[in-house]
ZANUVEX-936094 format. One record per residue: residue number from 1; residue in three letters; chain; x, y, z of N, C-alpha, C, O in turn. Coordinates in steps of 0.02 Angstrom, whole numbers, plus 50000, padded with zeros to 5 digits. Layout:
# ZANUVEX-936094
> NUM	ALA	A	X	Y	Z	X	Y	Z	X	Y	Z	X	Y	Z
...
# end
This chain:
# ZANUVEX-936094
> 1	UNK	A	53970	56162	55326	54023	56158	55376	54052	56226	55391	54060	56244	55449
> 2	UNK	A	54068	56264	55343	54092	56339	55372	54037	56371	55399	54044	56401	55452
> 3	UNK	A	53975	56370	55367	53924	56401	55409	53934	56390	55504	53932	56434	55547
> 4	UNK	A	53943	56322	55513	53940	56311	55583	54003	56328	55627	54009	56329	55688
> 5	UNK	A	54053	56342	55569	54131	56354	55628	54130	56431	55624	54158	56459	55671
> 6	UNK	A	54088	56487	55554	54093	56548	55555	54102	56587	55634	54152	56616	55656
> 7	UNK	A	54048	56578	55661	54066	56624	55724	54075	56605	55786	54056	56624	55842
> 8	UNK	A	54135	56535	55747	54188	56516	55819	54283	56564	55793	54327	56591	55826
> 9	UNK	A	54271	56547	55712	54341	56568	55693	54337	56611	55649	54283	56605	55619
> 10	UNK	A	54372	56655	55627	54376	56699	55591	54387	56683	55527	54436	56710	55500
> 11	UNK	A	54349	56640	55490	54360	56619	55421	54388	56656	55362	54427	56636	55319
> 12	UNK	A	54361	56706	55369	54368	56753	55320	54440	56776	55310	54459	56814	55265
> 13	UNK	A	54475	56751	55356	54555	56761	55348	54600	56706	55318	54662	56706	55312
> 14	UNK	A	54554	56657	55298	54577	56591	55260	54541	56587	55208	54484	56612	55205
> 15	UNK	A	54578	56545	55147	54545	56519	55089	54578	56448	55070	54608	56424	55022
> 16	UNK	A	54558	56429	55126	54610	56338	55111	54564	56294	55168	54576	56294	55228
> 17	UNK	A	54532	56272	55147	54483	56217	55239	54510	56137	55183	54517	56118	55125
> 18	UNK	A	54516	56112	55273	54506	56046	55255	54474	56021	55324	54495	56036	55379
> 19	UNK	A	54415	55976	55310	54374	55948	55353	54384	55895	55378	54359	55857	55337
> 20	UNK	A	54409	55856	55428	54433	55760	55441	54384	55768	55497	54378	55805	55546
> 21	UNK	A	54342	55700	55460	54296	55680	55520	54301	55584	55534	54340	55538	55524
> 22	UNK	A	54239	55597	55560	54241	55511	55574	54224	55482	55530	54177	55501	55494
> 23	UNK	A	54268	55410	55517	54241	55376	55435	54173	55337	55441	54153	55297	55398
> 24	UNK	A	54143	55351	55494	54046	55323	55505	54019	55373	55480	53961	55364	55462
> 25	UNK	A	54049	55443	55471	54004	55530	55462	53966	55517	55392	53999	55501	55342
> 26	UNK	A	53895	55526	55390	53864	55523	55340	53854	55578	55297	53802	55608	55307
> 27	UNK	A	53893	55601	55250	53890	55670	55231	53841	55692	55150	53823	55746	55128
> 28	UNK	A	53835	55637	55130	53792	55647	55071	53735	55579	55061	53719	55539	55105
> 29	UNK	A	53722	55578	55021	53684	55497	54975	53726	55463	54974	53717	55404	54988
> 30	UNK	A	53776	55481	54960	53854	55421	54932	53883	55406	54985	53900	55460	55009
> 31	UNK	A	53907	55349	55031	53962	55368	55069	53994	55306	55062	54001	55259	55101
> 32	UNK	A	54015	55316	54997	54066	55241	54979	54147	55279	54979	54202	55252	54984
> 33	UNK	A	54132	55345	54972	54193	55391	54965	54215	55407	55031	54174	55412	55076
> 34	UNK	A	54280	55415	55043	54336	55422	55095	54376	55487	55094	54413	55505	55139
> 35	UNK	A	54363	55522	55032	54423	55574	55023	54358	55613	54953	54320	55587	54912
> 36	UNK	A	54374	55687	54971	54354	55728	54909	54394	55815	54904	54391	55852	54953
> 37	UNK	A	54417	55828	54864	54427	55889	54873	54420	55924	54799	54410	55899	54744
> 38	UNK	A	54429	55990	54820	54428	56047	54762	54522	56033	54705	54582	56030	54717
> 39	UNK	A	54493	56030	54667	54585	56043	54600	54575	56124	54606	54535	56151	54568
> 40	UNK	A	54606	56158	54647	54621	56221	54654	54546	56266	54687	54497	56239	54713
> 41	UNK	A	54554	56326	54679	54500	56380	54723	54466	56375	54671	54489	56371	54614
> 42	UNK	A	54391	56373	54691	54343	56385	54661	54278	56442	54688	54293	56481	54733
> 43	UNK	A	54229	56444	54667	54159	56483	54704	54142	56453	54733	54167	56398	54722
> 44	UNK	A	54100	56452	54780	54084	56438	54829	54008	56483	54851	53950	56462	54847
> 45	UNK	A	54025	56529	54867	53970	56594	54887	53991	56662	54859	54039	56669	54822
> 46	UNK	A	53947	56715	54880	53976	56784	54885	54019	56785	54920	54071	56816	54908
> 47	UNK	A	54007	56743	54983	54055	56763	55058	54110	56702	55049	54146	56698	55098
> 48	UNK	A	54121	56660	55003	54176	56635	54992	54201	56643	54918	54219	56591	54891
> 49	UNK	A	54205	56694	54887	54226	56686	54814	54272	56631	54786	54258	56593	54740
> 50	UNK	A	54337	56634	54825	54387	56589	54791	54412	56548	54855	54438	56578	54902
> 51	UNK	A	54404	56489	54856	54424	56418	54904	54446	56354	54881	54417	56327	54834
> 52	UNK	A	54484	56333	54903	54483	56254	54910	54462	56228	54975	54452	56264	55024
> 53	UNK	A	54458	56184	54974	54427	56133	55030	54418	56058	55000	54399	56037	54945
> 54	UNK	A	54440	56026	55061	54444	55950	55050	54420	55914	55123	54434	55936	55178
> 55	UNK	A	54377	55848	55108	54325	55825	55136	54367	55772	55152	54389	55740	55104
> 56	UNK	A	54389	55749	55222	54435	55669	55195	54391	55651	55273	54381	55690	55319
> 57	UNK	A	54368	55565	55268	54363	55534	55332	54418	55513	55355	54467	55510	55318
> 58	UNK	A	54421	55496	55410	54480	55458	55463	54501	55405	55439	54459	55363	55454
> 59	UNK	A	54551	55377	55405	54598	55319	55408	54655	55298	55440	54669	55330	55491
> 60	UNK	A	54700	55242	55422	54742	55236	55450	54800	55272	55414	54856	55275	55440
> 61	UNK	A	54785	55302	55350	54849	55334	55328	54809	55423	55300	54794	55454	55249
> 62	UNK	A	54807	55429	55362	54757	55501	55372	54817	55561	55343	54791	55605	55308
> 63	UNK	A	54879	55567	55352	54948	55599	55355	54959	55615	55287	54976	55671	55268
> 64	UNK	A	54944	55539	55232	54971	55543	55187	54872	55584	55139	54863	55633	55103
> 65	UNK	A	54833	55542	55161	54767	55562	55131	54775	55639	55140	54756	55665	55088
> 66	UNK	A	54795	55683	55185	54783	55760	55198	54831	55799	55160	54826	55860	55151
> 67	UNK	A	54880	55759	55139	54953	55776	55098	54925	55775	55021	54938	55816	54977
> 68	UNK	A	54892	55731	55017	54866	55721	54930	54840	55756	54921	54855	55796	54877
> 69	UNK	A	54773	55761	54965	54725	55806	54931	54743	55884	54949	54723	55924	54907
> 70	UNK	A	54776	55907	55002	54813	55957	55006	54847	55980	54936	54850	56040	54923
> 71	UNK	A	54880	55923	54880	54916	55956	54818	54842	55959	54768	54831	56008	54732
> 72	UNK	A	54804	55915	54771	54724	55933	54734	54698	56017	54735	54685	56058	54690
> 73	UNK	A	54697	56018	54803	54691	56100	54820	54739	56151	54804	54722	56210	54805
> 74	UNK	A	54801	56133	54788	54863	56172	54752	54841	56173	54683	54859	56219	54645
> 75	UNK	A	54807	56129	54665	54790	56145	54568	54845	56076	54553	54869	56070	54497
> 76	UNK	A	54853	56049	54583	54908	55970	54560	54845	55906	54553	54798	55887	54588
> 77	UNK	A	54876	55887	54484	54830	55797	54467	54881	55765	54473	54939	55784	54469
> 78	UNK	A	54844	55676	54489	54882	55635	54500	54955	55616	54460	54960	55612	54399
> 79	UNK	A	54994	55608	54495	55060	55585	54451	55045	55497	54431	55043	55448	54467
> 80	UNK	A	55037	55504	54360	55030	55447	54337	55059	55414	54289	55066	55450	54239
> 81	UNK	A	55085	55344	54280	55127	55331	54242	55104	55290	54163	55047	55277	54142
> 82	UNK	A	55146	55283	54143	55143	55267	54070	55161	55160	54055	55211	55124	54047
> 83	UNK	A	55082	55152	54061	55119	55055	54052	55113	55028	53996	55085	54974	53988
> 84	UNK	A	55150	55080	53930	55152	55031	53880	55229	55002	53867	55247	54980	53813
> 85	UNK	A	55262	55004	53914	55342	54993	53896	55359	54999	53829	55388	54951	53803
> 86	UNK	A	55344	55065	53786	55377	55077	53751	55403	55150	53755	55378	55184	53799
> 87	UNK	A	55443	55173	53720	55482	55245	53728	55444	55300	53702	55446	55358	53721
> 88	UNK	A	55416	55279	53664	55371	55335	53638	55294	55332	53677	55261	55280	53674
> 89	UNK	A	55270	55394	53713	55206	55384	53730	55141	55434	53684	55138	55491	53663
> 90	UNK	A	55110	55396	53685	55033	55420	53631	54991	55395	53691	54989	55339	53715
> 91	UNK	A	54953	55458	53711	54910	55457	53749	54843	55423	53727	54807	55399	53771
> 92	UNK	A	54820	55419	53650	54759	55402	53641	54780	55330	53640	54740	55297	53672
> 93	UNK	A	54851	55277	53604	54871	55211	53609	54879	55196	53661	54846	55151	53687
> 94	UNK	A	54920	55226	53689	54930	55184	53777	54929	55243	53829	54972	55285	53841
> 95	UNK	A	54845	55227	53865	54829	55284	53917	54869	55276	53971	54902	55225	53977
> 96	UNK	A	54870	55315	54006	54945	55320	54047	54902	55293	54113	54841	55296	54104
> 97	UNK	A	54926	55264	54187	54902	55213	54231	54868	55294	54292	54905	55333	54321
> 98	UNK	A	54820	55295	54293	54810	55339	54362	54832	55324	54424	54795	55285	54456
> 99	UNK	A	54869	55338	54445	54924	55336	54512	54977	55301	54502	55015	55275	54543
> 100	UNK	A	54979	55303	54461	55070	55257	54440	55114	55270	54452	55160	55229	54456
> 101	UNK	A	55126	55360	54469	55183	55373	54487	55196	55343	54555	55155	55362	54597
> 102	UNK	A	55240	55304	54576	55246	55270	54630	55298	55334	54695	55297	55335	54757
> 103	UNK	A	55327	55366	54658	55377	55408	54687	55371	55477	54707	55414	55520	54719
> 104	UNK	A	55288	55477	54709	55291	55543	54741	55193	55546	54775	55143	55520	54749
> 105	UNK	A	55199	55584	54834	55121	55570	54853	55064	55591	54815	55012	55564	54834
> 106	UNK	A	55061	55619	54781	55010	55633	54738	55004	55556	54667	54958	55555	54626
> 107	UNK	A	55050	55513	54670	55043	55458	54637	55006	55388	54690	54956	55393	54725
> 108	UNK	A	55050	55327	54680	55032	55288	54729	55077	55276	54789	55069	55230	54828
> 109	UNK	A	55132	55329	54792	55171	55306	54842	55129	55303	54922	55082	55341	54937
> 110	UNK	A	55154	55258	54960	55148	55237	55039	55149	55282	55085	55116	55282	55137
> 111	UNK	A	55201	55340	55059	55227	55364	55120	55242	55465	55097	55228	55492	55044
> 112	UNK	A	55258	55480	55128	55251	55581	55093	55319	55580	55072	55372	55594	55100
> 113	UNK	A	55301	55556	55006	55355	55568	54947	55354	55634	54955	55325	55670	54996
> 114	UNK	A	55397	55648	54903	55405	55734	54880	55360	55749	54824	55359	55704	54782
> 115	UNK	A	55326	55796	54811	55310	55797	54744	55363	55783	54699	55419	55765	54718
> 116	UNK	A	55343	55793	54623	55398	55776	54583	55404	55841	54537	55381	55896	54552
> 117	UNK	A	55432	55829	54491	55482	55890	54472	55438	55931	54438	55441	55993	54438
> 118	UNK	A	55392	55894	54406	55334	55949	54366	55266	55968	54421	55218	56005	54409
> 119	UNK	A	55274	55948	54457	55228	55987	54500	55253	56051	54556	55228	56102	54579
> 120	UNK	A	55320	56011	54561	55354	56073	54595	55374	56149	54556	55382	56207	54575
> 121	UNK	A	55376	56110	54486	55389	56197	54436	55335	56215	54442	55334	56274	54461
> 122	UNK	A	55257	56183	54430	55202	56221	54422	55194	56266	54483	55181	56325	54470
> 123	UNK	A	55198	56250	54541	55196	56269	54592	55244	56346	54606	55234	56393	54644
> 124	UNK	A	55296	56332	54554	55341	56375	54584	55380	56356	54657	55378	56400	54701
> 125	UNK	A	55408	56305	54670	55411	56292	54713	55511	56308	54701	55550	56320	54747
> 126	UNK	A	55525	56305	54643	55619	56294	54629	55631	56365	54621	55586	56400	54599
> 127	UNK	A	55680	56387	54634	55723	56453	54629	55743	56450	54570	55747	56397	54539
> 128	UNK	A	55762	56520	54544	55804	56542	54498	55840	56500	54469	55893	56501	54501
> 129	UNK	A	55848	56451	54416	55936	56443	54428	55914	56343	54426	55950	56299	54402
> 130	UNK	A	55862	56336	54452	55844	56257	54488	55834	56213	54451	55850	56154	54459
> 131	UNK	A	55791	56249	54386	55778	56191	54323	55812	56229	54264	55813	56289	54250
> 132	UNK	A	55843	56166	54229	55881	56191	54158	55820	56174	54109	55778	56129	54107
> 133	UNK	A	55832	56222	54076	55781	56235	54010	55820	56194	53929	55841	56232	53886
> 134	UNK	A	55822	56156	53924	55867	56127	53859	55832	56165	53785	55776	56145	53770
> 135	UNK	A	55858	56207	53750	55847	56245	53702	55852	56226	53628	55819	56247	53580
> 136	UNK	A	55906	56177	53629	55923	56154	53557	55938	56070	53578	55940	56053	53637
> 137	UNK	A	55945	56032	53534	55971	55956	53517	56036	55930	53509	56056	55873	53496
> 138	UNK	A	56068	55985	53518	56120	55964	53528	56144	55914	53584	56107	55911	53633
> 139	UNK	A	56213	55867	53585	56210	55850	53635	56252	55874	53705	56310	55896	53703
> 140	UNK	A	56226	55868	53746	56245	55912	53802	56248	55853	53885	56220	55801	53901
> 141	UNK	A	56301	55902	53920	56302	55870	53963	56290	55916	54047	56326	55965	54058
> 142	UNK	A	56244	55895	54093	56230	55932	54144	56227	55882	54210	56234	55821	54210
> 143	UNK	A	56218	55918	54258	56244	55890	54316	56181	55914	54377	56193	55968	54405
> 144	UNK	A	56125	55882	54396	56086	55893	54435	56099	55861	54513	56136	55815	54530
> 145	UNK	A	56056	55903	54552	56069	55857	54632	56014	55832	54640	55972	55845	54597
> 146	UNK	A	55994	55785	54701	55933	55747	54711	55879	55796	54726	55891	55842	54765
> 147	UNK	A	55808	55788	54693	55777	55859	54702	55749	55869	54784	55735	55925	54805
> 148	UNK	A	55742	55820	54818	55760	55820	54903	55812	55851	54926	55803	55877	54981
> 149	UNK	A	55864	55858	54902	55936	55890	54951	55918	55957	54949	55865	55985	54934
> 150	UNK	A	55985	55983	54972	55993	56061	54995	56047	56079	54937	56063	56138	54926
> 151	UNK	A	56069	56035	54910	56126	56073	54854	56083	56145	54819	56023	56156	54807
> 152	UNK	A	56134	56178	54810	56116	56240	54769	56121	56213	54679	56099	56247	54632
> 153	UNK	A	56149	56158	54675	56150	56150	54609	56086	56134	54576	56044	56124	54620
> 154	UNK	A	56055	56126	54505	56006	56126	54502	55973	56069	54506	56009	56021	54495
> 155	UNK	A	55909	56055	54521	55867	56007	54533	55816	55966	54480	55773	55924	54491
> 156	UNK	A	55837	55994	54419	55786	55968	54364	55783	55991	54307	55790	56052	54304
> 157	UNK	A	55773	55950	54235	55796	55959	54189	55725	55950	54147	55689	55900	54152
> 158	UNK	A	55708	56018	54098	55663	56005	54044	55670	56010	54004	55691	56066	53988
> 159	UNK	A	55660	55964	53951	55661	55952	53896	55608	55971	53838	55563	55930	53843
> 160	UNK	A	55591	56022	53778	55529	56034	53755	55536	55974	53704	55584	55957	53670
> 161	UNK	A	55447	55937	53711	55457	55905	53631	55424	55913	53587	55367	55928	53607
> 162	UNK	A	55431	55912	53510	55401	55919	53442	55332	55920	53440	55295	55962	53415
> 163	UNK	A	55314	55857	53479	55243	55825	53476	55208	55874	53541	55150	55865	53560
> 164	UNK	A	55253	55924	53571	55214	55961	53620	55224	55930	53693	55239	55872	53705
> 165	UNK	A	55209	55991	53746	55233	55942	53798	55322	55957	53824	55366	55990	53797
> 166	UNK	A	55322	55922	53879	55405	55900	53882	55428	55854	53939	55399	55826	53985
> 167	UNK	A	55494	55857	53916	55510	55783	53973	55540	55822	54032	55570	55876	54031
> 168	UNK	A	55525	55780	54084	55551	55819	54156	55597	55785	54168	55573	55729	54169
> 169	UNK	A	55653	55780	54180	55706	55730	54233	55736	55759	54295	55763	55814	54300
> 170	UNK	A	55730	55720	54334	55737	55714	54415	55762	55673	54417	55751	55625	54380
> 171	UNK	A	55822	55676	54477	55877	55654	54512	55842	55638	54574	55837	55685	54613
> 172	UNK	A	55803	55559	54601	55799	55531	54668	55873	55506	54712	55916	55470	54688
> 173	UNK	A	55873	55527	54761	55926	55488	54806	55915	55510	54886	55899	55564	54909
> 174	UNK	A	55932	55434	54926	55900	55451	55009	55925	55505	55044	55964	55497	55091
> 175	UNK	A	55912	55542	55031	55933	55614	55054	55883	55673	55097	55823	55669	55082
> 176	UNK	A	55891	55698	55122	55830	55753	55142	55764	55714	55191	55775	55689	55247
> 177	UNK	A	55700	55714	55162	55655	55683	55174	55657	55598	55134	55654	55542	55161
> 178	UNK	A	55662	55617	55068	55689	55541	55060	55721	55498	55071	55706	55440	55059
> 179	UNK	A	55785	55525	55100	55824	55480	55162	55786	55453	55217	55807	55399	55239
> 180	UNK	A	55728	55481	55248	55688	55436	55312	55654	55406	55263	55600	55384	55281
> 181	UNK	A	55666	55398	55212	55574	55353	55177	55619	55285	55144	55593	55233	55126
> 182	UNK	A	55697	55302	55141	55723	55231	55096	55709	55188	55110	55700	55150	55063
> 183	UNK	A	55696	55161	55172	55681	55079	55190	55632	55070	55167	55624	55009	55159
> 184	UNK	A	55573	55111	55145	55512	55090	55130	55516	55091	55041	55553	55122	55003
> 185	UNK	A	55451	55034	55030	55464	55038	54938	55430	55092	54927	55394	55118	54969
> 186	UNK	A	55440	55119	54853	55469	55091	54812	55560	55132	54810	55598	55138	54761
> 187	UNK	A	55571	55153	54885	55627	55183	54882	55684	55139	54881	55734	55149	54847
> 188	UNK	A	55673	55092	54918	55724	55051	54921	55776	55012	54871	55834	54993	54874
> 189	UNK	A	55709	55010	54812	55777	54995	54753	55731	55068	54720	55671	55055	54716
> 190	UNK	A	55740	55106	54708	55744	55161	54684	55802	55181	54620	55864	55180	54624
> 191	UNK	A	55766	55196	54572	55833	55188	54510	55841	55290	54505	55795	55330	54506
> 192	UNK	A	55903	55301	54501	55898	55381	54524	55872	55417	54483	55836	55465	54499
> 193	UNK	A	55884	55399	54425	55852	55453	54363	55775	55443	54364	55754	55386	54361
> 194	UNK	A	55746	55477	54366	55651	55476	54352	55624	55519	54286	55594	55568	54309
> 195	UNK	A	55622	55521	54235	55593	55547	54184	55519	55541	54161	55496	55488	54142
> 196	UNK	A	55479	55604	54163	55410	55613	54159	55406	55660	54102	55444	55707	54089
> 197	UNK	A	55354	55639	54069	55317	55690	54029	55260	55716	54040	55209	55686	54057
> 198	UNK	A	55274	55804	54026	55219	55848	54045	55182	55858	53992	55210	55868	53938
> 199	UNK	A	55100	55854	53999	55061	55878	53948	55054	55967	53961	55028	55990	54012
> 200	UNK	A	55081	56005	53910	55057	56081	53919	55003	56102	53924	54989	56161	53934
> 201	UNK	A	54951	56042	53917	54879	56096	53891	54835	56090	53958	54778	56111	53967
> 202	UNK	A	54879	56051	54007	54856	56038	54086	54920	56059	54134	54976	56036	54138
> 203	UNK	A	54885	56114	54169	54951	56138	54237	54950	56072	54280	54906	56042	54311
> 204	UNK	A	55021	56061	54270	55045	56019	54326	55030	55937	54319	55040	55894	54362
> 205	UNK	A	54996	55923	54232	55008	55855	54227	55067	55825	54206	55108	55855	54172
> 206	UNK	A	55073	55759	54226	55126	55732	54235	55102	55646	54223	55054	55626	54258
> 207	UNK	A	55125	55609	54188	55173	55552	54170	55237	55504	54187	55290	55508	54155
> 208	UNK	A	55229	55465	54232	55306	55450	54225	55307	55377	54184	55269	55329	54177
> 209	UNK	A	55379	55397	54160	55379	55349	54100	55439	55289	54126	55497	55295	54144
> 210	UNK	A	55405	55242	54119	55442	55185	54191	55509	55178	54189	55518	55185	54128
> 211	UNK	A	55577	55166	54220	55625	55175	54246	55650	55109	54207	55706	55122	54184
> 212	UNK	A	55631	55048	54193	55638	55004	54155	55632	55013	54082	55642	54966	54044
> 213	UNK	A	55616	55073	54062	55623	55106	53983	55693	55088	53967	55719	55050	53926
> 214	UNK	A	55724	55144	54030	55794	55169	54016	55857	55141	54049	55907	55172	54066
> 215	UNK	A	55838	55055	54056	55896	55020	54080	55965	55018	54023	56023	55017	54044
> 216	UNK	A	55957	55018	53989	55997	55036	53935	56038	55073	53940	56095	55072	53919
> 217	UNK	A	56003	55119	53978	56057	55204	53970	56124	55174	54042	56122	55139	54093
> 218	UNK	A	56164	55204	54012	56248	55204	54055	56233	55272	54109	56276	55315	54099
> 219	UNK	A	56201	55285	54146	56205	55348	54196	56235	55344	54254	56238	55293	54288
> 220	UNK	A	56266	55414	54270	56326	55405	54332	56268	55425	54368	56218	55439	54336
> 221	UNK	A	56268	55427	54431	56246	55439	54476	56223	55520	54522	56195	55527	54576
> 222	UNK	A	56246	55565	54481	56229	55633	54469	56228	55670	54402	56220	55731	54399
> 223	UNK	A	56235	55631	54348	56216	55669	54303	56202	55636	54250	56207	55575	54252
> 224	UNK	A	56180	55668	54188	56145	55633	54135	56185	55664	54061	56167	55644	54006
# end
């Protein structure tokens, strides 16, 4: 495919393609697949050293398909959640659900969630100042904004743990872009606190650990 657009466009001034064709386009042996892309730049050629590129046919939710695999090509895996309803997660006892995260597009959400809080640090996407680093066990009290708004206050809280890893917490509320998405699920009853665990030994994996864990907990509505 770049061979044939080379000397219509100046390729060589990009390192990001994404291809949308017709979902009849026969592109390999396989064509049970709808969507493919690169998890970050890879080789390619001499004349492409470092690229991503993602292969998606035409659907009806073409917007959100070019959004996903768009974070594939950022170096982001699926946000996926944790269904053993218990508090403690062990990855080898209870494997965590692939696309579970319901609340952000790189999970199973409907509609162009936001990423979520550990993909946005990997990314570098938060300022100075945006995520609190929790250092000791003590107990402490902090005050985040919805990681959609414009507040300058900060947007996300990590936690390191023992067993390695750490917990992310994010503040959801219809605000920003998530304000046009509330009517749709799973925003609509949307519980505000979202807590995920990151594995360190993978950039940008993520866990979310279901919202029904932590009915228990007494939380105000901006802070934890």
């Amino acid at each position: 495919a770049l061979d044939q657009i080379k000397d219509q466009v100046s390729i060589e001034n990009y390192d990001r393609f994404s291809f949308i064709m017709a979902d009849d386009v026969s592109c390999d042996s396989d064509d049970s697949w709808t969507e493919k892309s690169t998890l970050g730049k890879i080789y390619l050629s001499a004349e492409f050293p470092s690229v991503s590129i993602s292969w998606i046919k035409s659907t009806k939710r073409i917007r959100l398909t070019i959004n996903h695999n768009f974070g594939h090509n950022l170096g982001l895996r699926h946000d996926n959640a944790n269904v053993s309803g218990t508090q403690v997660f062990n990855a080898e006892e209870s494997p965590s659900m692939e696309y579970g995260g319901a609340y952000s597009v790189m999970g199973s959400s409907s509609n162009l969630a936001h990423y979520n809080a550990i993909h946005k640090n990997s990314l570098g996407w938060f300022d100075d100042g945006e995520v609190i680093e929790v250092s000791d066990s003590i107990n402490q009290v902090f005050t985040i904004a919805p990681i959609s708004g414009e507040s300058t206050l900060p947007k996300a809280i990590k936690i390191p743990r023992e067993a390695g890893g750490s917990y992310f917490i994010e503040y959801r509320r219809p605000v920003g872009l998530d304000g046009l998405l509330y009517n749709l699920l799973p925003f609509k009853f949307l519980s505000s606190i979202l807590v995920y665990l990151n594995n360190d030994s993978f950039n940008g994996d993520s866990v979310l650990l279901l919202p029904t864990m932590f009915q228990h907990l007494d939380l105000e509505l901006n802070s934890i």
